[in-house]
C-alpha positions in Angstrom: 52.9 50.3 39.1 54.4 52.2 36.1 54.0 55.4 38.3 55.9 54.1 41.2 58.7 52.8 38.7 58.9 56.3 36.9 58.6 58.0 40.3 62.0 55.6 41.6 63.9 56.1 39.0 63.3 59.9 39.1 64.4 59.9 42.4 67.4 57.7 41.8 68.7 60.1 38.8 67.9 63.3 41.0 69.8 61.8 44.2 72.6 60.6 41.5 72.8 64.5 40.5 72.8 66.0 43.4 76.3 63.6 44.8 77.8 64.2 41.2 77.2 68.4 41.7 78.9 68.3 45.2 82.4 67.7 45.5 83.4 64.9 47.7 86.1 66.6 50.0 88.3 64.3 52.1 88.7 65.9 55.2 92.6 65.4 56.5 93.2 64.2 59.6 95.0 65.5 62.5 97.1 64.5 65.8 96.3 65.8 68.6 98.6 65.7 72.4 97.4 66.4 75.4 100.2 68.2 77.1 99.2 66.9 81.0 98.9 62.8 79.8 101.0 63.3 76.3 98.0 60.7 75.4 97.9 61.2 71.4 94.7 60.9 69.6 93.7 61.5 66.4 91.4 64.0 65.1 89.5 64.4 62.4 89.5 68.0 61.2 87.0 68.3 59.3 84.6 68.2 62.3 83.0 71.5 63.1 83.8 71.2 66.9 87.9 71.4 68.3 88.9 68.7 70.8 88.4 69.4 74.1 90.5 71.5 76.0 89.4 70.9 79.5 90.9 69.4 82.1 94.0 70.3 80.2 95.6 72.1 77.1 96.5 70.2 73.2 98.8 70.7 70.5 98.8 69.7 66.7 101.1 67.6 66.2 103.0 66.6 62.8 100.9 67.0 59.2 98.2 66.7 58.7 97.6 62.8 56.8 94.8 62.7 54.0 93.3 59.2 55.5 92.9 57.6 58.9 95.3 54.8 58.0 97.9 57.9 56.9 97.1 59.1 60.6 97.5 55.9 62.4 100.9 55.2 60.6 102.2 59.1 61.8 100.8 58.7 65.4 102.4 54.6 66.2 105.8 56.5 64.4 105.7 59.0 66.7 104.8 56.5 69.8 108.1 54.4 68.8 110.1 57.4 69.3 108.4 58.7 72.3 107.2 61.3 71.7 103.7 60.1 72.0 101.3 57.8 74.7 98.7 55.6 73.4 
């Protein structure tokens, strides 16, 4: 039982360790507009892949917002003044 304990906590400190060592990096987030629908969505960027482009073509839009709430906020502005769908 000792064994299992030691081998646990081991486990615990060397997971602990290894999140300390890497940096946590916030990926910012994106909008994206379709240029065919003008449908806006939000993208994370951080994502290896790129939005599709097919059926039609996208733009960045605006800054890019450090957290989804920061991106939400930027893409219902830009819906109130039309320049968006959602």
């Amino acid at each position: 039982m000792r064994r299992l304990t030691a081998l646990c906590a081991a486990a615990g400190i060397a997971m602990s360790a290894f999140i300390v060592v890497s940096p946590a990096q916030a990926a910012p987030w994106s909008l994206v507009r379709y240029d065919n629908t003008g449908y806006c969505q939000i993208w994370d960027s951080g994502l290896s892949f790129k939005p599709l482009k097919w059926p039609s073509d996208y733009k960045m839009i605006g800054k890019p917002a450090p957290t989804l709430n920061a991106a939400i906020g930027e893409r219902d502005v830009l819906i109130k003044k039309g320049k968006c769908r959602g």
